[in-house]
PLY file of the C-alpha trace (Angstrom):
ply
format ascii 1.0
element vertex 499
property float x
property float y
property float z
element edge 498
property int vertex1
property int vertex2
end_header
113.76 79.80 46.55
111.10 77.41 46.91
110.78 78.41 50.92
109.69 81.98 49.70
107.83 81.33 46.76
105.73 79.24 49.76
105.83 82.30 52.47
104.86 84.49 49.22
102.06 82.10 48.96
100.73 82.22 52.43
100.90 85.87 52.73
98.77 86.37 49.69
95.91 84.02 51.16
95.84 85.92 54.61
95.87 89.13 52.93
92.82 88.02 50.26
90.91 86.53 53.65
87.66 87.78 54.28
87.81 90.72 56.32
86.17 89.37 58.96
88.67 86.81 59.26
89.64 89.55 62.51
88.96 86.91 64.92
92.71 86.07 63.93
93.58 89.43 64.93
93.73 90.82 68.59
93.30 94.32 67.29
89.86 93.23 65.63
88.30 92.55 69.17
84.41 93.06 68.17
82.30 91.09 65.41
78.81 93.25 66.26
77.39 95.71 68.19
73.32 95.74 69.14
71.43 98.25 71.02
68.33 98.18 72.70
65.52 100.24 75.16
66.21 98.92 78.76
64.77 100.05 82.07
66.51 99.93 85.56
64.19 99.46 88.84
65.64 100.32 91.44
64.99 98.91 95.01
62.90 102.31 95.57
61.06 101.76 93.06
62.23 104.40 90.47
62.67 103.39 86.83
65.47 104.56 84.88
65.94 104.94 81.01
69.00 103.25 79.85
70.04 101.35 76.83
71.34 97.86 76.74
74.62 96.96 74.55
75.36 93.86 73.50
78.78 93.46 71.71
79.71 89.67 69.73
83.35 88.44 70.16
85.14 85.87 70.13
85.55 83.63 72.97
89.07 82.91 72.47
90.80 84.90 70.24
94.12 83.39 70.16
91.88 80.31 68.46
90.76 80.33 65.07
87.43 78.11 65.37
86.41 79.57 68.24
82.61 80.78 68.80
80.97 84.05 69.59
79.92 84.93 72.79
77.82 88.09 74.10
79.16 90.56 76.42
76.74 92.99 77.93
76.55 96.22 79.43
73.68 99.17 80.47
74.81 102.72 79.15
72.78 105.19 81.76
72.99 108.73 79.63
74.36 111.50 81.35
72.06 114.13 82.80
74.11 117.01 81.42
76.48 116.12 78.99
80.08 117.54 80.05
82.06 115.97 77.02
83.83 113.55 79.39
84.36 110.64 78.32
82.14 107.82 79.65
83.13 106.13 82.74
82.92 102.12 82.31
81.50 100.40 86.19
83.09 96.80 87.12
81.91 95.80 90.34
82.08 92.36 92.22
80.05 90.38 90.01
77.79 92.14 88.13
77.82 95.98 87.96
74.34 95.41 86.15
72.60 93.48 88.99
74.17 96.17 91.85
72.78 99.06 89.70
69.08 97.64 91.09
70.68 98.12 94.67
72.08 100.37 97.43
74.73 101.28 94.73
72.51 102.86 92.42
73.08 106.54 94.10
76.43 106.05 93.71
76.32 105.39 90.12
73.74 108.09 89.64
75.24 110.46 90.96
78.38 109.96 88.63
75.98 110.31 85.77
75.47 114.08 86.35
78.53 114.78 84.02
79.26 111.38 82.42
77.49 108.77 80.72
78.01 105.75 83.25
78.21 102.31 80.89
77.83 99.32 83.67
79.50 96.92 82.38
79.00 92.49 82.91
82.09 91.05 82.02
82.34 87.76 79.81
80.71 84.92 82.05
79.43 87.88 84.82
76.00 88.27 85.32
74.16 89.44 82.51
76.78 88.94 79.74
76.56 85.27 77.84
78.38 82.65 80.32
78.63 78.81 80.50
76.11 77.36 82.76
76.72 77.46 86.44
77.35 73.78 87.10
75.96 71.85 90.40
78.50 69.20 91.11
77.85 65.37 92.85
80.82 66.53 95.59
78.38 66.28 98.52
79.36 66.49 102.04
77.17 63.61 103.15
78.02 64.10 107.05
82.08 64.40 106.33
83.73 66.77 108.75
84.07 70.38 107.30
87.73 70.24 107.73
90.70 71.97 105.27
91.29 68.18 104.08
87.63 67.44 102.92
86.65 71.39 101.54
90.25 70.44 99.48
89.09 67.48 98.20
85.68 68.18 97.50
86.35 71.43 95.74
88.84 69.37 93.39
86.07 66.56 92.67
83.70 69.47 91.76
85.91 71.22 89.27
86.94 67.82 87.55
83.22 67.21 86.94
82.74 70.95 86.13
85.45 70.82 83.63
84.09 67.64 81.71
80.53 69.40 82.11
81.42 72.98 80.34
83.68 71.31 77.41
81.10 68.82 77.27
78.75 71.96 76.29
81.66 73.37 73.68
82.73 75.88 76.01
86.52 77.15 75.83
87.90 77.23 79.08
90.96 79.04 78.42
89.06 82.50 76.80
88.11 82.98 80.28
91.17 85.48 81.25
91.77 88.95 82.47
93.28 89.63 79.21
90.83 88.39 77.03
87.95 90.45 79.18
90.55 93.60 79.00
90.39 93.48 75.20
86.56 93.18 75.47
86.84 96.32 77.46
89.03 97.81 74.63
86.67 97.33 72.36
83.80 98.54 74.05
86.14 101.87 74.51
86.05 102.11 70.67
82.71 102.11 70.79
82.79 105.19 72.47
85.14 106.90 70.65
88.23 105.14 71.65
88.94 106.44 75.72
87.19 105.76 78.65
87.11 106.16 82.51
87.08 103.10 84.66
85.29 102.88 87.91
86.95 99.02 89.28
85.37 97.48 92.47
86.74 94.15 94.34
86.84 91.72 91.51
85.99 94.12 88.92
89.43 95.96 89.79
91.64 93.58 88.79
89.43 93.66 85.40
90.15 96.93 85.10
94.15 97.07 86.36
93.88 94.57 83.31
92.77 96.99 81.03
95.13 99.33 82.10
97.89 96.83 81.63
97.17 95.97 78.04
95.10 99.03 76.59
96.68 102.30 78.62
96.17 104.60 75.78
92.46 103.91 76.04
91.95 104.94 79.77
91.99 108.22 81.00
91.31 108.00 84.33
91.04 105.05 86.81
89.15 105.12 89.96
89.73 101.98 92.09
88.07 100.31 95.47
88.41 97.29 97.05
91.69 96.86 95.21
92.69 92.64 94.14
95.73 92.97 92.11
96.54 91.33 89.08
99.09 88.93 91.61
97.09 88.74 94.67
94.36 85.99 93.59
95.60 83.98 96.44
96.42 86.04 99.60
99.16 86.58 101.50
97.54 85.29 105.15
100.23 87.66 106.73
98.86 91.13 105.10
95.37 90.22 107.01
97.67 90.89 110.48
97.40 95.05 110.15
93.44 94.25 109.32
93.44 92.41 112.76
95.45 94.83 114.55
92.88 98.15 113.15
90.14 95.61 114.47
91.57 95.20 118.07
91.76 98.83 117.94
88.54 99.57 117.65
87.85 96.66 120.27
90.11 98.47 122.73
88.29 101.35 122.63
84.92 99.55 123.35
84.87 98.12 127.06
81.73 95.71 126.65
83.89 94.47 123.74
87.58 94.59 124.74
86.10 92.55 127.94
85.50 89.76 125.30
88.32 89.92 123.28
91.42 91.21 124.56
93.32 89.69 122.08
91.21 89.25 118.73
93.91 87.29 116.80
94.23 84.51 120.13
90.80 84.12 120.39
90.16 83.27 116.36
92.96 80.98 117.04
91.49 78.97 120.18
88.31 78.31 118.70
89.44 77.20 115.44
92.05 75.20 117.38
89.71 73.70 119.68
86.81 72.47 116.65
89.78 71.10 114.79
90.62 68.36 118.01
86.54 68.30 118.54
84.30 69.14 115.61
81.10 70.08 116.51
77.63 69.24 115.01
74.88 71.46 113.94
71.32 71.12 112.38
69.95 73.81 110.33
66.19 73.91 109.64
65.14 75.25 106.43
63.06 78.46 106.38
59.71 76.25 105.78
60.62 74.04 108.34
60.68 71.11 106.41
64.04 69.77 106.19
67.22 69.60 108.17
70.71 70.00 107.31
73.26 68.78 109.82
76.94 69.21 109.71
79.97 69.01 111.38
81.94 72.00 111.39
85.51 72.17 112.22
88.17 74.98 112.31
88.56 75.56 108.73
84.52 76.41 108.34
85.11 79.19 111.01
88.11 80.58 109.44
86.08 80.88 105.92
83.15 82.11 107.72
85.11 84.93 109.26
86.84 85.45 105.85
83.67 86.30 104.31
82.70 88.13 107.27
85.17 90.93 107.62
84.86 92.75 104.28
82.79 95.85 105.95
82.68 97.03 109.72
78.91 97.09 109.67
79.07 93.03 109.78
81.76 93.16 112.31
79.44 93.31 115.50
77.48 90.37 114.55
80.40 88.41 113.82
82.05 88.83 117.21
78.87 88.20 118.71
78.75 85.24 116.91
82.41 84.30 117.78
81.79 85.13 121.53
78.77 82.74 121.86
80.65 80.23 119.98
83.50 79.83 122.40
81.75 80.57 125.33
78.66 78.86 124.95
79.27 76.53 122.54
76.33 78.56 120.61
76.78 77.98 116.59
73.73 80.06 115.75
75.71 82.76 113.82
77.55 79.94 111.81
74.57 78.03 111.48
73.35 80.63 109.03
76.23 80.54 107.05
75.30 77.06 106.24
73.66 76.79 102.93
76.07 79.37 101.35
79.75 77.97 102.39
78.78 74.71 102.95
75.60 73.79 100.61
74.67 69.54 100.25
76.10 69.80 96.47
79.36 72.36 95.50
78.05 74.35 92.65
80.79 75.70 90.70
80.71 79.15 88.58
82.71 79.04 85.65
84.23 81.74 84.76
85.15 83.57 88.47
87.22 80.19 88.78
88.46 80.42 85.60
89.51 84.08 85.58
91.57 83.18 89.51
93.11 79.83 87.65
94.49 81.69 85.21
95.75 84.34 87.11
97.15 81.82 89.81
100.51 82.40 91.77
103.66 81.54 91.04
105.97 78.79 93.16
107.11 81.61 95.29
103.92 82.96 96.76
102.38 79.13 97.21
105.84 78.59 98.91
105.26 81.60 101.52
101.45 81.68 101.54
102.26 77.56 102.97
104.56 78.97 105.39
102.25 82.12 106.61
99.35 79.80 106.82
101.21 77.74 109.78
101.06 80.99 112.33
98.37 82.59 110.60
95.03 82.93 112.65
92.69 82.50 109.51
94.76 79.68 107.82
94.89 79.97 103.89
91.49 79.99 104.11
91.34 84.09 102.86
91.25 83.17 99.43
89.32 79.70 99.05
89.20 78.29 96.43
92.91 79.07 95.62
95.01 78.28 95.76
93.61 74.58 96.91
92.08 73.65 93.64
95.22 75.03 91.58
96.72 71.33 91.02
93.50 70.31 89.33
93.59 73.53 87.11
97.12 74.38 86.37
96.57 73.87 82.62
94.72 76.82 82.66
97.50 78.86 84.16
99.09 81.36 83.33
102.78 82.40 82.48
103.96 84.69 85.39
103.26 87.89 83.26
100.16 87.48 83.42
100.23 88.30 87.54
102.98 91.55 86.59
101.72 94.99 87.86
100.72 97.21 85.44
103.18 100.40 84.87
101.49 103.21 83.41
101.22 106.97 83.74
97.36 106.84 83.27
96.22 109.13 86.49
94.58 106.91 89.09
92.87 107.52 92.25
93.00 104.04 94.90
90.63 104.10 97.81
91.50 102.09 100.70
89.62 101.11 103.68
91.13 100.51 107.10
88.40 98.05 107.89
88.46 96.16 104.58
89.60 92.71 105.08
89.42 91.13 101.92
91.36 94.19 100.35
94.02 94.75 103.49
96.21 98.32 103.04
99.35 96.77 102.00
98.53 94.67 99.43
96.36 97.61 98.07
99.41 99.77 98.13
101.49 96.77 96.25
98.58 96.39 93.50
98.93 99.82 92.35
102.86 100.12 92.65
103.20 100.47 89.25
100.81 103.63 89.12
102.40 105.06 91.62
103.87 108.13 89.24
100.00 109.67 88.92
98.29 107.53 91.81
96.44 109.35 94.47
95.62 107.28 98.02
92.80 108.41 99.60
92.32 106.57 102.63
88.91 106.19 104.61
89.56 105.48 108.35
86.90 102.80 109.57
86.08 102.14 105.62
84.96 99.09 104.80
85.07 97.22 101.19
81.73 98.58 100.20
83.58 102.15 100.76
80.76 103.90 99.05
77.98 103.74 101.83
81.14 104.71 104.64
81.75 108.20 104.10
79.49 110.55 102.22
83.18 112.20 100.70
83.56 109.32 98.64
81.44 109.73 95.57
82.06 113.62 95.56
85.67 112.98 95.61
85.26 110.59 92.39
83.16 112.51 90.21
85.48 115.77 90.72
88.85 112.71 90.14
86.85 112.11 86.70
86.19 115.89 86.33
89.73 116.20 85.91
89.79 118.53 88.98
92.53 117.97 91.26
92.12 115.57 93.60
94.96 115.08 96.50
95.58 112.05 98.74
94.16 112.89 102.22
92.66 110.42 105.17
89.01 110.66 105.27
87.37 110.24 109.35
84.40 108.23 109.75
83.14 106.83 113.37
84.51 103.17 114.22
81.91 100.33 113.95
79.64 99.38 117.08
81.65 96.61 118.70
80.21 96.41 121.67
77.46 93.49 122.96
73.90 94.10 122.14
72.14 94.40 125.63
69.50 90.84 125.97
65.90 90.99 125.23
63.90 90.24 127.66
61.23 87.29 126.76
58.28 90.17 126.41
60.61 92.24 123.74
61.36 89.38 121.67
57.35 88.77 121.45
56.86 91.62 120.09
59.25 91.44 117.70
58.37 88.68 116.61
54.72 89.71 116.24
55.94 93.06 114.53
0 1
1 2
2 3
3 4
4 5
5 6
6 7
7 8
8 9
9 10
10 11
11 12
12 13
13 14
14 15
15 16
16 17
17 18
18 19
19 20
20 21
21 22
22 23
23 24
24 25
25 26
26 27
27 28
28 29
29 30
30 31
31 32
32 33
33 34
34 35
35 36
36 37
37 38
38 39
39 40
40 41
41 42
42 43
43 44
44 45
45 46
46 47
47 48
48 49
49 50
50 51
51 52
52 53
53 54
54 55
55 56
56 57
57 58
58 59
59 60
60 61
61 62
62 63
63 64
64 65
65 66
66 67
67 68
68 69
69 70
70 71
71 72
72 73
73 74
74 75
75 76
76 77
77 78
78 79
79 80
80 81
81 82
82 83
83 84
84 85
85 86
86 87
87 88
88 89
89 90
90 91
91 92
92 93
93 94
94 95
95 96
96 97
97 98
98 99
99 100
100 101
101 102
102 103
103 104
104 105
105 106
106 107
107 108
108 109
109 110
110 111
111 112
112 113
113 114
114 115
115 116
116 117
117 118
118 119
119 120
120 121
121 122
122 123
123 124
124 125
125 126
126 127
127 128
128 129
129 130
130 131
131 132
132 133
133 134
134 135
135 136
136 137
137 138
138 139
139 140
140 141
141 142
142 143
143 144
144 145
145 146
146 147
147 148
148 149
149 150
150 151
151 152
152 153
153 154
154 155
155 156
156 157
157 158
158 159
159 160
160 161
161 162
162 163
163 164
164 165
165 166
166 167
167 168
168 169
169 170
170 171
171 172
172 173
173 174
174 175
175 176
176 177
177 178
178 179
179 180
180 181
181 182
182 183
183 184
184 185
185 186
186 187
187 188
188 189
189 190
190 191
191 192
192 193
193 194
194 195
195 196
196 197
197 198
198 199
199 200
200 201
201 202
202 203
203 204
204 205
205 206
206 207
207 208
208 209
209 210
210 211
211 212
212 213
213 214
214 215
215 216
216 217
217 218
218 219
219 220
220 221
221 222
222 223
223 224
224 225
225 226
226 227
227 228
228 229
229 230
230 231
231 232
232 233
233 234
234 235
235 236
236 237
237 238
238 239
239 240
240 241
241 242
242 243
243 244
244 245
245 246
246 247
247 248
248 249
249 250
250 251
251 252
252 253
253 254
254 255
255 256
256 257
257 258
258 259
259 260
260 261
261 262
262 263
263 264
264 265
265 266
266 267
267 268
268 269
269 270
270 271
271 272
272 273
273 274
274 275
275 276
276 277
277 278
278 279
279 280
280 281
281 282
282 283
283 284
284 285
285 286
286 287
287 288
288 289
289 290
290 291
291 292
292 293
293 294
294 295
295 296
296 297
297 298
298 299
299 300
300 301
301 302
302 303
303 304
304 305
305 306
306 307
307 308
308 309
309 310
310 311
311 312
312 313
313 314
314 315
315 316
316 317
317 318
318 319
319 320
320 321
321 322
322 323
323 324
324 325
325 326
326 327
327 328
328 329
329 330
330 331
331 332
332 333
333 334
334 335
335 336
336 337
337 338
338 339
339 340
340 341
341 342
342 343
343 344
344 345
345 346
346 347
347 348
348 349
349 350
350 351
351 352
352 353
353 354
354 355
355 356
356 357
357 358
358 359
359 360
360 361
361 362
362 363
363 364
364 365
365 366
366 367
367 368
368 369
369 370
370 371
371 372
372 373
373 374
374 375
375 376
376 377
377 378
378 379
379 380
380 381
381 382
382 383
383 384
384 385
385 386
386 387
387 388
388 389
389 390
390 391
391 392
392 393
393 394
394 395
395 396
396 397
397 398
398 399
399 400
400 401
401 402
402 403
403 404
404 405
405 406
406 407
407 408
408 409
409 410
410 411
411 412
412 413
413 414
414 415
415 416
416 417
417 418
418 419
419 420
420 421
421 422
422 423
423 424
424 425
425 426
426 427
427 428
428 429
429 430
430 431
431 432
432 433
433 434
434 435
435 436
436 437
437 438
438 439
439 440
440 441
441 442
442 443
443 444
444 445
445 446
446 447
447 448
448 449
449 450
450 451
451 452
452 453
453 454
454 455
455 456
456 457
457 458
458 459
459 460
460 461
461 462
462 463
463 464
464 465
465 466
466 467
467 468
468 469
469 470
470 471
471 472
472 473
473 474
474 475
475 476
476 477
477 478
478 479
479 480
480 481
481 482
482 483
483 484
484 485
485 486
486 487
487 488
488 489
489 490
490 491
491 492
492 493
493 494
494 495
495 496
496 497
497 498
């Protein structure tokens, strides 16, 4: 008797809370909502009316002291109004910040029937995020190798970690599920469904969304596809990538001459800098200072990892790879320098939070270990994870968390045949579970940034959102230029220079 009278007791006190006591309540997922004039300019110069939304909520709402944080987003109004509902942008990094660039037409265009809300998730861009911490892990003339990017990486998320809680910041409200419930929200906002545009990163934000919320999406558009369980890559789903790229060598004699074998030739250089490391000095762009390292194996492989994500990089990159081996020329590395390999690790909290959480379970670290040993590019596809997991395995989480979402939500999946950060079959595996209403449109000689490779793309989105009928086709577009650029002779590179 007495154990009711005391669950009697505690039911009355939550029901006669405050009713903004919601921060104990997943379903009450927004404290405010503020709106405000805002202005894009774009890189041509054209300036854009928009309004800027800013919702409150909590930072962690599984916690019942946590603190409000801002999430933000740009709402560009539809031309003419189709009744549609709006279509919500996630991009890599912020959707805000790429509005300003190339992307803009893309996004502009979709705003002939829609209004097109760009959104920042929590900790992106824009949106309220914990400061971006600069670590003391310095390199300090230590050999780029897997070893030392390991161990540095883990120093500067220690620090990092002490640094943000330090500052009151709650490192575990930085998940996919948390941001999908701030998308949820700002779908009630706008009358309670949405479309979702999801881009690299920004797609496994919105597979999220469609894991968790499904009766709030109508329509998903996705590029560039990460899925929910593929923070840390398979290395042997980059192999079809490298076969479509030896391909497109093949058919390019001034290339194929160079590389008859792409994968053999990644391996021999890496091979050879990990027995002999070799040193380079930078000069700044003043002049002024120098930066010298020593670059091993494991700083090509990430430097080609970054590299391979569109076609239109691919030429300098094999240039780059070609004067490397041959000539023991590091120039094209060289400028790589200050962004893979800066004097002090800076660490970004919440993109390292978000792939912490997300993780991989014993499995796939199991067979990503074993892949890695024949693999060409290492486990270096993926850096930072899994190598700093160990450090941050309190903020995994469970393996549901990495589960596909099954819905029936209709879905449209680009996939580029030149996209190596988002190879075919692990695009096909993200989106398994949306299989029942998914369309696969597939852009021969795409690249990540599929927008800018085939002028079908956008088109074929807007009528997807349109609700017209959209069917899964392959989309032609020319291969990449491969093939060595001819040598400037002294006089041309004179006048370049004085152009």
């Amino acid at each position: 008797m007495l154990r009711l009278i005391t669950l009697l007791a505690v039911l009355t006190g939550l029901w006669a809370a405050p009713s903004h006591a919601g921060w104990f309540d997943r379903k009450v997922m927004v404290i405010s909502v503020e709106r405000e004039p805002w202005e894009i300019t774009t890189l041509g110069g054209a300036r854009v009316k928009s309004e800027l939304i800013t919702i409150t909520v909590p930072e962690n709402r599984s916690r019942r002291d946590t603190r409000p944080i801002a999430v933000r987003m740009v709402r560009v109004p539809a031309r003419e109004p189709s009744g549609l509902p709006p279509v919500l942008v996630l991009a890599d990094g912020s959707a805000i910040e790429r509005a300003r660039g190339v992307r803009w037409a893309a996004y502009r265009a979709l705003s002939e029937v829609t209004d097109v809300i760009l959104v920042d998730p929590r900790g992106i861009g824009q949106s309220e995020k914990p400061l971006d911490c600069v670590s003391s892990a310095r390199w300090d003339g230590r050999i780029t190798s897997r070893r030392n990017f390991v161990k540095l990486h883990r120093q500067a998320f220690r620090e990092c970690q002490a640094f943000w809680q330090a500052l009151g910041t709650d490192l575990r409200g930085y998940t996919l599920h948390e941001s999908a419930d701030d998308l949820a929200a700002i779908a009630d906002i706008f009358g309670g469904k949405v479309s979702i545009l999801g881009s690299g990163t920004g797609s496994q934000h919105a597979l999220a969304m469609v894991k968790h919320h499904p009766k709030k999406v109508e329509r998903i558009a996705l590029t560039g596809v990460r899925g929910l369980g593929q923070t840390v890559a398979y290395p042997d789903e980059f192999d079809p990538y490298l076969d479509r790229l030896q391909r497109v060598i093949d058919a390019d004699r001034g290339a194929l001459n160079r590389f008859p074998d792409i994968s053999e030739s990644i391996r021999e250089l890496t091979e050879r800098l990990d027995k002999n490391p070799q040193t380079i000095t930078v000069v700044s762009a003043d002049k002024r200072a120098e930066t010298v390292r020593v670059v091993s194996g494991y700083y090509i492989q990430r430097a080609i990892a970054d590299a391979v994500r569109n076609p239109d990089q691919l030429r300098t990159l094999l240039e780059g790879l070609w004067q490397a081996s041959e000539n023991n020329d590091f120039s094209y590395f060289e400028r790589q320098v200050q962004r893979l390999i800066p004097d002090r690790i800076t660490v970004e909290a919440a993109p390292t939070l978000f792939a912490l959480h997300q993780g991989a379970d014993k499995k796939r670290l199991r067979r990503v270990r074993e892949q890695a040993r024949t693999s060409p590019m290492g486990d270096a596809l993926s850096f930072p994870m899994p190598h700093i997991a160990s450090v941050g395995r309190m903020y995994r989480g469970r393996n549901s968390v990495r589960q596909r979402p099954s819905a029936n939500v209709p879905t449209l999946v680009f996939i580029g045949t030149l996209d190596g950060y988002a190879p075919e079959p692990a695009v096909r595996k993200a989106t398994r579970g949306l299989r029942k209403n998914r369309v696969i449109v597939t852009v021969e000689n795409g690249g990540h940034d599929i927008f800018f490779d085939s002028s079908e793309v956008v088109p074929t989105i807007r009528s997807f959102l349109q609700r017209d009928t959209v069917a899964g086709r392959t989309i032609s577009t020319p291969p990449p230029v491969v093939s060595p650029r001819a040598p400037q002779s002294a006089s041309t590179r004179r006048r370049g220079e004085n152009t």
